[in-house]
Biopython code that builds the backbone (N, CA, C, O; Angstrom):
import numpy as np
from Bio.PDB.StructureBuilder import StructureBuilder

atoms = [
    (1, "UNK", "N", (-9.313, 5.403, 2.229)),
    (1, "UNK", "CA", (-9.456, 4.024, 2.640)),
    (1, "UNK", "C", (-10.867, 3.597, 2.270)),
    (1, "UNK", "O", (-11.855, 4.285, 2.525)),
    (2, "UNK", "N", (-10.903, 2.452, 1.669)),
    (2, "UNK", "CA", (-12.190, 1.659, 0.993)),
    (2, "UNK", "C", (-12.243, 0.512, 2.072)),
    (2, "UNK", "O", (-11.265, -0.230, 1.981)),
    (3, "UNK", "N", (-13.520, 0.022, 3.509)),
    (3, "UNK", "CA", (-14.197, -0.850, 3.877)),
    (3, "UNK", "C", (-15.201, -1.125, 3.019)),
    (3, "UNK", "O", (-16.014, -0.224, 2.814)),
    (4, "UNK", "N", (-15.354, -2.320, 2.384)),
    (4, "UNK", "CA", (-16.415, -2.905, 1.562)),
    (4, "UNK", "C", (-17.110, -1.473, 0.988)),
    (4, "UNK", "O", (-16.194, -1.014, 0.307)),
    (5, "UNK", "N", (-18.114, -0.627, 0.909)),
    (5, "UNK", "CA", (-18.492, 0.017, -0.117)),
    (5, "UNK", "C", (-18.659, 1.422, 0.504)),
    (5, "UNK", "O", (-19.487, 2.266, 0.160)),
    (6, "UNK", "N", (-17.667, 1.536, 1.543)),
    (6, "UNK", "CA", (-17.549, 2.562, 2.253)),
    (6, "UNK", "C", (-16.277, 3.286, 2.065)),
    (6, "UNK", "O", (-15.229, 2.641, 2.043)),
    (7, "UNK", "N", (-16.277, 4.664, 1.918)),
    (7, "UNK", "CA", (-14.847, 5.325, 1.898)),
    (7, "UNK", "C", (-14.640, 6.276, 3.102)),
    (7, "UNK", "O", (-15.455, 7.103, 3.510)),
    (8, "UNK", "N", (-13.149, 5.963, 3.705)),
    (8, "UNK", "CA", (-13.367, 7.195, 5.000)),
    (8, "UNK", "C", (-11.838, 7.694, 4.244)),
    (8, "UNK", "O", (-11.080, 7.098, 3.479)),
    (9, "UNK", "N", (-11.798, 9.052, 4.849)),
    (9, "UNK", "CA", (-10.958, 9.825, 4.357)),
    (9, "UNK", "C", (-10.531, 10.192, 5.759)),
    (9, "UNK", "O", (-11.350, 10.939, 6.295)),
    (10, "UNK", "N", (-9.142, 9.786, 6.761)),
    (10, "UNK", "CA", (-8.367, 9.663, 7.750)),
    (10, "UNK", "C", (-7.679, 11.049, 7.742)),
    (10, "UNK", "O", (-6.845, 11.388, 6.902)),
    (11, "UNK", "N", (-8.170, 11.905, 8.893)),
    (11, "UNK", "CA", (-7.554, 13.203, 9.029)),
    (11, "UNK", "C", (-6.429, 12.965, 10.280)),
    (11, "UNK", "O", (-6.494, 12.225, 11.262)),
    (12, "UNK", "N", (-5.205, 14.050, 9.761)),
    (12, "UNK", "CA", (-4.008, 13.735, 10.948)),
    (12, "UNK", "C", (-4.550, 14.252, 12.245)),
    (12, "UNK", "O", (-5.068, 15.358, 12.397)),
    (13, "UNK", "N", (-4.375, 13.330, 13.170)),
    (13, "UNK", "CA", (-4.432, 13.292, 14.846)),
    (13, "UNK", "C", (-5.531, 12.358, 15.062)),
    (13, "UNK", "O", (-5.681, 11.923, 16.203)),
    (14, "UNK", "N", (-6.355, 11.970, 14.095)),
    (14, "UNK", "CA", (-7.270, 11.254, 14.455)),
    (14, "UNK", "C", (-7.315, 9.689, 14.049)),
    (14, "UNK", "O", (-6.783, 9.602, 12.942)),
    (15, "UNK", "N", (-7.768, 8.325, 14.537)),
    (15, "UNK", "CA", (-7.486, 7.213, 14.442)),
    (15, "UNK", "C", (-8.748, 6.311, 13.404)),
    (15, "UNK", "O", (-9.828, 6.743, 13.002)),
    (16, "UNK", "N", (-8.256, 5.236, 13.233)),
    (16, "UNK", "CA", (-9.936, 4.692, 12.300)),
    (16, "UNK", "C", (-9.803, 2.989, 13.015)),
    (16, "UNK", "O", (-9.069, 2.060, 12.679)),
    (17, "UNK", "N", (-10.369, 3.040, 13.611)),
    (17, "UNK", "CA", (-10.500, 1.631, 13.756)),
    (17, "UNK", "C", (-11.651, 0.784, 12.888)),
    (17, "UNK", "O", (-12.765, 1.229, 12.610)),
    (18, "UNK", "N", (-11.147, -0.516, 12.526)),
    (18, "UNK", "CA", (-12.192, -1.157, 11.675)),
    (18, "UNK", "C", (-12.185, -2.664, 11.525)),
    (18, "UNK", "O", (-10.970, -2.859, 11.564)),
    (19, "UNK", "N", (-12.606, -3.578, 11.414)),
    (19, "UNK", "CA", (-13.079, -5.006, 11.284)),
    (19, "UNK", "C", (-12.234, -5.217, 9.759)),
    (19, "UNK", "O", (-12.740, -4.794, 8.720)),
    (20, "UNK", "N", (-11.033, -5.848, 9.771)),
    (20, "UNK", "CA", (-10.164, -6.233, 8.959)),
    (20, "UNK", "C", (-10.566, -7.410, 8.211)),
    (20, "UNK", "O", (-9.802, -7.699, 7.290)),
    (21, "UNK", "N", (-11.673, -8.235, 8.393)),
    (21, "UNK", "CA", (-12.052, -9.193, 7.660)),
    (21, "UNK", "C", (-13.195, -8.731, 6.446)),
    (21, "UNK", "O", (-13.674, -9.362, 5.504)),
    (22, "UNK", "N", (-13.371, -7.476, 6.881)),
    (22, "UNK", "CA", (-14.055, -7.192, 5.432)),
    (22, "UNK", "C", (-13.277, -6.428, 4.382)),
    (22, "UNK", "O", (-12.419, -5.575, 4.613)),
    (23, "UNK", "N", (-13.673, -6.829, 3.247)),
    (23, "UNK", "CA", (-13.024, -6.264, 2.216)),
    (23, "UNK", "C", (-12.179, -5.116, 2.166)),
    (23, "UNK", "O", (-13.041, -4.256, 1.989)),
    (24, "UNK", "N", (-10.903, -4.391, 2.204)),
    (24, "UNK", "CA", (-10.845, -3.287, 2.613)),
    (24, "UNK", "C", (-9.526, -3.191, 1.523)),
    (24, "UNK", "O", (-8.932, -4.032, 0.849)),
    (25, "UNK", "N", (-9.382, -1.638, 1.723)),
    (25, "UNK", "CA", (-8.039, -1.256, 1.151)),
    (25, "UNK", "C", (-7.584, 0.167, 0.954)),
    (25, "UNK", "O", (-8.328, 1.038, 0.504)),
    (26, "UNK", "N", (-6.341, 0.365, 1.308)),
    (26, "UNK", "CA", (-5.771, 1.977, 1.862)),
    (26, "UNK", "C", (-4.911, 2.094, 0.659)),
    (26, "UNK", "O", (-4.282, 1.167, 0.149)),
    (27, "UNK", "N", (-4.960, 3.805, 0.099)),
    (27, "UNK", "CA", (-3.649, 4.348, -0.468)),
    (27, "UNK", "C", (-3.381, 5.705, -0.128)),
    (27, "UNK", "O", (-4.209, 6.590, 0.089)),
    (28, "UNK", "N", (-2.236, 5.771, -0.107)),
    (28, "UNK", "CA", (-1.324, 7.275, 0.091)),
    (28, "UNK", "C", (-1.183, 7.938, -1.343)),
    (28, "UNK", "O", (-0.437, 7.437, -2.185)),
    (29, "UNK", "N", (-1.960, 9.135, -1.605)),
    (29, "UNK", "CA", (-2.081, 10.011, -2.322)),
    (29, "UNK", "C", (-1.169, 11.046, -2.343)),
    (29, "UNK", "O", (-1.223, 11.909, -3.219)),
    (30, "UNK", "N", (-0.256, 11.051, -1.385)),
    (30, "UNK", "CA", (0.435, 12.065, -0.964)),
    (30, "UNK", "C", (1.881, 12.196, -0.792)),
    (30, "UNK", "O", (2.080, 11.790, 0.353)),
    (31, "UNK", "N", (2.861, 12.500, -1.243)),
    (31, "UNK", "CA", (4.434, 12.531, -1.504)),
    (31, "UNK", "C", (4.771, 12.518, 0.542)),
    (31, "UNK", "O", (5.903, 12.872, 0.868)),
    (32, "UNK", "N", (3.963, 12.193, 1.486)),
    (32, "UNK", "CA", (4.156, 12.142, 2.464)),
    (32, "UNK", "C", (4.238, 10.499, 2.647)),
    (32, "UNK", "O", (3.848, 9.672, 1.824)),
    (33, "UNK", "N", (4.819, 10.248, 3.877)),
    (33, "UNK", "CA", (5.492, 8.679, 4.536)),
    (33, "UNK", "C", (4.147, 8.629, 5.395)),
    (33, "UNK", "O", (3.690, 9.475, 6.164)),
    (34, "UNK", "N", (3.707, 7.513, 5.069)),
    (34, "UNK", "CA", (2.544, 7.157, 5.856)),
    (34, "UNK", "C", (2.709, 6.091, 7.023)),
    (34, "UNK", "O", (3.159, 4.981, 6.740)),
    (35, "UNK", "N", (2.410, 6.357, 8.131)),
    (35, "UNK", "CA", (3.059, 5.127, 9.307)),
    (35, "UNK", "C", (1.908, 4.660, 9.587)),
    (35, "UNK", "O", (1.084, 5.567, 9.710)),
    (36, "UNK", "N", (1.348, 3.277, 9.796)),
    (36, "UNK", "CA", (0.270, 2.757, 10.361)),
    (36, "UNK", "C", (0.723, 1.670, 11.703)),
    (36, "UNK", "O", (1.511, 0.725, 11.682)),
    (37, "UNK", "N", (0.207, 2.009, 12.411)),
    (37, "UNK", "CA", (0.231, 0.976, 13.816)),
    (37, "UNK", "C", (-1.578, 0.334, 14.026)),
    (37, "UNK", "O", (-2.704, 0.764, 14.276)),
    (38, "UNK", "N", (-0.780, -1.101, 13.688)),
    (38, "UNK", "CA", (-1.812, -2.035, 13.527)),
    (38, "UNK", "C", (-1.960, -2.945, 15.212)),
    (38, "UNK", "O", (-1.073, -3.602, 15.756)),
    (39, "UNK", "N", (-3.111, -2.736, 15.623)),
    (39, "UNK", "CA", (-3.439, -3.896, 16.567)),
    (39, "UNK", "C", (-4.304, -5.080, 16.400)),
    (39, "UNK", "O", (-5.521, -5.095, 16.218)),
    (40, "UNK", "N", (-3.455, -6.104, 16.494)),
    (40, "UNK", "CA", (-4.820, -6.859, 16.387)),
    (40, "UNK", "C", (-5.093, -7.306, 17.858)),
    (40, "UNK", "O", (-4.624, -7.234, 18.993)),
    (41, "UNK", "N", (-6.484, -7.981, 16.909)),
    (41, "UNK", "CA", (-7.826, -8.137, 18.693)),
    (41, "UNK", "C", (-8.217, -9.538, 18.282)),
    (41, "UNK", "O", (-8.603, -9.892, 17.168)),
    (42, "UNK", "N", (-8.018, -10.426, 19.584)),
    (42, "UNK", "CA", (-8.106, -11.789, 19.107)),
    (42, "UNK", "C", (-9.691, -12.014, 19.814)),
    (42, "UNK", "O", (-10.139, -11.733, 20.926)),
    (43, "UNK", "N", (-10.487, -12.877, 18.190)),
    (43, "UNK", "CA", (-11.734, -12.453, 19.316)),
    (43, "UNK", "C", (-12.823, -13.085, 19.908)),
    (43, "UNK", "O", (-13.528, -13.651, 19.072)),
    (44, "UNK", "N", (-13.089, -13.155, 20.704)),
    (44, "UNK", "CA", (-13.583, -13.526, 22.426)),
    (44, "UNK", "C", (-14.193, -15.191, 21.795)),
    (44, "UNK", "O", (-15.424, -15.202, 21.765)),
    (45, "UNK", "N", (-13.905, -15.785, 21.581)),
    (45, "UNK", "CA", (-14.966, -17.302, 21.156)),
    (45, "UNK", "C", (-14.897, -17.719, 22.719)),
    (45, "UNK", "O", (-14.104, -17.298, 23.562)),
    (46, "UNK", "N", (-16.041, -18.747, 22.894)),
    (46, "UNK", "CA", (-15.700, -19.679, 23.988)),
    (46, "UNK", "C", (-15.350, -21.017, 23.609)),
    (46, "UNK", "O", (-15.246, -21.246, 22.404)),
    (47, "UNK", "N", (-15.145, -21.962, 24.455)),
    (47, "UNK", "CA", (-14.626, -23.344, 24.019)),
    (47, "UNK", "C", (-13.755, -23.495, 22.801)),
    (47, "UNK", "O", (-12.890, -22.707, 22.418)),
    (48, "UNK", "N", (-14.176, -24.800, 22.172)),
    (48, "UNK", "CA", (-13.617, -25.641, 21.321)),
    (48, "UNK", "C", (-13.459, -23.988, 19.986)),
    (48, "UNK", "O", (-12.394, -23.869, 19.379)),
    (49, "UNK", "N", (-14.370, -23.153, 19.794)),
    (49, "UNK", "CA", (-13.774, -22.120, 18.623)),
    (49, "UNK", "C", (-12.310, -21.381, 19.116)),
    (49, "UNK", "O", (-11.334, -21.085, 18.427)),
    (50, "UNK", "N", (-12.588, -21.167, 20.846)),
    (50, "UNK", "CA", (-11.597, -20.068, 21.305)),
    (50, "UNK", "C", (-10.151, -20.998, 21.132)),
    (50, "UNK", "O", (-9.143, -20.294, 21.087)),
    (51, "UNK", "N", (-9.973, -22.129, 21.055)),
    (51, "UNK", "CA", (-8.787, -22.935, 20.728)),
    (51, "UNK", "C", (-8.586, -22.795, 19.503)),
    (51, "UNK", "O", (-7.599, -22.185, 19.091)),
    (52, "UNK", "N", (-9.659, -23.438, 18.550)),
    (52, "UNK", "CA", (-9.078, -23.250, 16.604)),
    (52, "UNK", "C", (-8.739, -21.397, 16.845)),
    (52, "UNK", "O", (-7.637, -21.012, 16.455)),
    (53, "UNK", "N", (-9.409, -20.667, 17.282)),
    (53, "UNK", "CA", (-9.460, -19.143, 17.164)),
    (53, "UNK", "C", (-7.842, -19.013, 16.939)),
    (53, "UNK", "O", (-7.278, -18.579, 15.934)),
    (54, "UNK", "N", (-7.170, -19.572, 18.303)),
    (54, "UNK", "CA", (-5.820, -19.580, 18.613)),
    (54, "UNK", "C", (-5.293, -20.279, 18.120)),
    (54, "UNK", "O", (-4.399, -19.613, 17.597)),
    (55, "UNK", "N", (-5.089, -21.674, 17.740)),
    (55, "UNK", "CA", (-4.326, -22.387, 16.940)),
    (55, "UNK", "C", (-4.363, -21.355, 15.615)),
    (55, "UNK", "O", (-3.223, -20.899, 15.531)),
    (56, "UNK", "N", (-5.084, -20.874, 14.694)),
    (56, "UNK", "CA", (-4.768, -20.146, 13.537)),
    (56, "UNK", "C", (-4.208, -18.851, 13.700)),
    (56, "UNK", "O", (-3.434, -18.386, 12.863)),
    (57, "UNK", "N", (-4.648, -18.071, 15.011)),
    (57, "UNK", "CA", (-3.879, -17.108, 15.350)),
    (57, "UNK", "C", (-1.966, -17.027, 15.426)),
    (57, "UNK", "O", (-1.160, -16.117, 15.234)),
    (58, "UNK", "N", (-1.869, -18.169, 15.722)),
    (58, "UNK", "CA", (-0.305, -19.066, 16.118)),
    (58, "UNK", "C", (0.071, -19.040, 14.744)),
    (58, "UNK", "O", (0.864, -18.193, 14.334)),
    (59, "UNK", "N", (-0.538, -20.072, 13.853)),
    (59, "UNK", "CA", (0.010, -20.300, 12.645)),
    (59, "UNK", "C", (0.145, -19.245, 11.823)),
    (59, "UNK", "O", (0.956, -19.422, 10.914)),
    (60, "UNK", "N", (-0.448, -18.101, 11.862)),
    (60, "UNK", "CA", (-0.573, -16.889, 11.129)),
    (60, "UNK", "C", (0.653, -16.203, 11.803)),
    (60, "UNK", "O", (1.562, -15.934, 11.018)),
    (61, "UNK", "N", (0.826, -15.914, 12.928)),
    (61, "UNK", "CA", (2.285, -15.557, 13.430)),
    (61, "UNK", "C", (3.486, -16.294, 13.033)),
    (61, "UNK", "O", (4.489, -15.582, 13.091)),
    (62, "UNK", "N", (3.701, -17.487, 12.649)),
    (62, "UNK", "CA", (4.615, -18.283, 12.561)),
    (62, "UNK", "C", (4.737, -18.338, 10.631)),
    (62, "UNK", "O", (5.881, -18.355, 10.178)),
    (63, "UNK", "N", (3.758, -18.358, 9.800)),
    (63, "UNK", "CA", (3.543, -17.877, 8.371)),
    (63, "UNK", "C", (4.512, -17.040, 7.845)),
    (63, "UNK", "O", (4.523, -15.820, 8.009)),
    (64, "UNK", "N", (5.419, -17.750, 7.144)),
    (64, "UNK", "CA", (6.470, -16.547, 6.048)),
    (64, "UNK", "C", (6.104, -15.020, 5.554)),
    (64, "UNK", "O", (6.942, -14.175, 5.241)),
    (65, "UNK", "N", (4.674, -14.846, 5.550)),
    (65, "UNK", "CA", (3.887, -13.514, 5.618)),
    (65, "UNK", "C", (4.320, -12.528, 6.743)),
    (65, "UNK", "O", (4.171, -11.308, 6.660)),
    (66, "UNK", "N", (4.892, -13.206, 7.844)),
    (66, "UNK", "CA", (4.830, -12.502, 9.109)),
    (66, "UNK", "C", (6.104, -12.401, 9.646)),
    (66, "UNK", "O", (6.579, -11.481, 10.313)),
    (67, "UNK", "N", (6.654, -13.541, 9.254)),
    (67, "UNK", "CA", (8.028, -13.785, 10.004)),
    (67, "UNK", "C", (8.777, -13.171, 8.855)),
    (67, "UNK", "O", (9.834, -12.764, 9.340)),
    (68, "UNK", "N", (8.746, -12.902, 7.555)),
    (68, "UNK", "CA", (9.049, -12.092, 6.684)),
    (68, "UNK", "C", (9.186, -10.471, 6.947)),
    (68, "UNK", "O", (10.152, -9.709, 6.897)),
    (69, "UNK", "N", (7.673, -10.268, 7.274)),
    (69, "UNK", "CA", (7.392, -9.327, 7.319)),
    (69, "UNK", "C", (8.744, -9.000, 8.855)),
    (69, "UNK", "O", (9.845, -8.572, 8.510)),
    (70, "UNK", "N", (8.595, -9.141, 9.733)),
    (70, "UNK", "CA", (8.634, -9.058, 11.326)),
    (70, "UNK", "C", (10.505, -8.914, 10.363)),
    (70, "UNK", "O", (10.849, -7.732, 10.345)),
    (71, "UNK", "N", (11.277, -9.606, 9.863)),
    (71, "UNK", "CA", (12.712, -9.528, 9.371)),
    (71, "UNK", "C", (13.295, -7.882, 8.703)),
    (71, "UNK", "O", (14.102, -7.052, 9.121)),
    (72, "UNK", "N", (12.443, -7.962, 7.528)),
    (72, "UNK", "CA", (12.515, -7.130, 6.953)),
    (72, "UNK", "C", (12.756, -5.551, 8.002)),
    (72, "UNK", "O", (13.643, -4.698, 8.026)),
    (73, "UNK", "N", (11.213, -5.790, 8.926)),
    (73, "UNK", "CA", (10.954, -4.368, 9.598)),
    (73, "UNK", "C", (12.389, -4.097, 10.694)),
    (73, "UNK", "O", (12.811, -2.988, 11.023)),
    (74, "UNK", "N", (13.017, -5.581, 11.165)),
    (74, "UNK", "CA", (14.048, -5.490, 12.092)),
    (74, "UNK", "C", (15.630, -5.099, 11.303)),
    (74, "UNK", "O", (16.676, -4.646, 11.768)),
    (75, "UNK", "N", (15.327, -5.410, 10.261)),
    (75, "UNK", "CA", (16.338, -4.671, 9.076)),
    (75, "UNK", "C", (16.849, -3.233, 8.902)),
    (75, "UNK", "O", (17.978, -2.745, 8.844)),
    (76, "UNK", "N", (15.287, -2.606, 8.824)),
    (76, "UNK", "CA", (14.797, -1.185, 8.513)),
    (76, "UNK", "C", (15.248, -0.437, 9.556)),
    (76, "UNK", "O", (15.950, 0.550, 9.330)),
    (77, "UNK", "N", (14.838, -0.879, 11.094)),
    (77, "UNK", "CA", (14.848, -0.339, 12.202)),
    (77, "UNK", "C", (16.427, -0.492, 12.424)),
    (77, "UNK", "O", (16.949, 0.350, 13.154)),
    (78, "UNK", "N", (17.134, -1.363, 11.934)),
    (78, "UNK", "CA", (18.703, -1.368, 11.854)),
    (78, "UNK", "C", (19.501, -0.128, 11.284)),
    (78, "UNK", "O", (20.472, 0.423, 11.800)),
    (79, "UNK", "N", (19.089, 0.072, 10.516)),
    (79, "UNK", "CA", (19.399, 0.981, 9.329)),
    (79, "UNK", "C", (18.782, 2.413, 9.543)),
    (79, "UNK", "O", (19.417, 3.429, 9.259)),
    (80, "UNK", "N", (17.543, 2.436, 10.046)),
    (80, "UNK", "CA", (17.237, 3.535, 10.851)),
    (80, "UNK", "C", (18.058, 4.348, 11.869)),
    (80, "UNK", "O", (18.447, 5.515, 11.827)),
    (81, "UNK", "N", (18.223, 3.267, 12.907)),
    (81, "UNK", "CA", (18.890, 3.957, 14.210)),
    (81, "UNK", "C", (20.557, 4.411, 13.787)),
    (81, "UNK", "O", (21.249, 5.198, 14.433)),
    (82, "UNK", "N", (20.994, 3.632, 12.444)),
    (82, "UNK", "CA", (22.520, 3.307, 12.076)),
    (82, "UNK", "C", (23.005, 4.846, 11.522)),
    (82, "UNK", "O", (24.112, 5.380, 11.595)),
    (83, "UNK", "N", (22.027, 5.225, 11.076)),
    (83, "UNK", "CA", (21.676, 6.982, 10.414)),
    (83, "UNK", "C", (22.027, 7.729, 11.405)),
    (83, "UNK", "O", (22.935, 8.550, 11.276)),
    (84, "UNK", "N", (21.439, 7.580, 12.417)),
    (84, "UNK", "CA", (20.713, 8.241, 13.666)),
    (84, "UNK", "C", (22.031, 8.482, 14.855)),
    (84, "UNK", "O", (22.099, 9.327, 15.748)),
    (85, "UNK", "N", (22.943, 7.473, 14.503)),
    (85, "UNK", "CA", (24.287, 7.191, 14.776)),
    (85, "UNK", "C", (23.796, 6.312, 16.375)),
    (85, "UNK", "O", (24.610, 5.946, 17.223)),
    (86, "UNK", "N", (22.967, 6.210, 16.422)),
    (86, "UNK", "CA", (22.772, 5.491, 17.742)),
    (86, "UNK", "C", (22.643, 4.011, 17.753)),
    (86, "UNK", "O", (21.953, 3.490, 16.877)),
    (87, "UNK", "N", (23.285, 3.208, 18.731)),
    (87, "UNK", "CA", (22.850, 1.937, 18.411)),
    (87, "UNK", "C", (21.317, 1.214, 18.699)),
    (87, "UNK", "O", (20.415, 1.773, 19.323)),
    (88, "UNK", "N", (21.253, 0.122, 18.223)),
    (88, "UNK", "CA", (19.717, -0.084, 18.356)),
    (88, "UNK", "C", (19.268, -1.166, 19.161)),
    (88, "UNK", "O", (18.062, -1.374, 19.299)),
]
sb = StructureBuilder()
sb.init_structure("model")
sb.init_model(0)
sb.init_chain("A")
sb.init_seg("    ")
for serial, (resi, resn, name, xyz) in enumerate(atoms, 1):
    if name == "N":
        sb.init_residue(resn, " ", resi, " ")
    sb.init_atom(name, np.array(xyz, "f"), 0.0, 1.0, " ", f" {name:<3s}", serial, name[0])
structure = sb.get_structure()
């Protein structure tokens, strides 16, 4: 994983947290399935920013990027459990 001009190399059991607005970018080198669990952190403004903060937070949830994304994964997880013979 590349943060702006930094490289960390992510060992299993251990986590990387990092500031997603800087430049960044991950690849899997490895014939292994890579799972990432992403949180985001909405963050702390007061007043009149902590509203735009949230109004774009909203629109970014509601964005074909997301609601795409959010389809697709409820697809997968269909098709997952359908294997699995269990319902979902």
């Amino acid at each position: 994983m590349r943060i702006e001009n930094r490289e960390i190399h992510w060992k299993e059991g251990e986590m990387v947290v990092f500031d997603d607005t800087y430049d960044h970018e991950v690849w899997n080198d490895t014939d292994k399935t890579r799972v990432v669990l992403l949180i985001d952190v909405v963050s702390p403004f007061r007043g009149p920013l902590a509203w735009i903060n949230r109004g774009i937070v909203t629109l970014i949830g509601k964005s074909s990027f997301v609601t795409e994304a959010m389809k697709k994964h409820l697809e997968w997880e269909k098709q997952f459990y359908s294997r699995l013979g269990k319902a979902s």
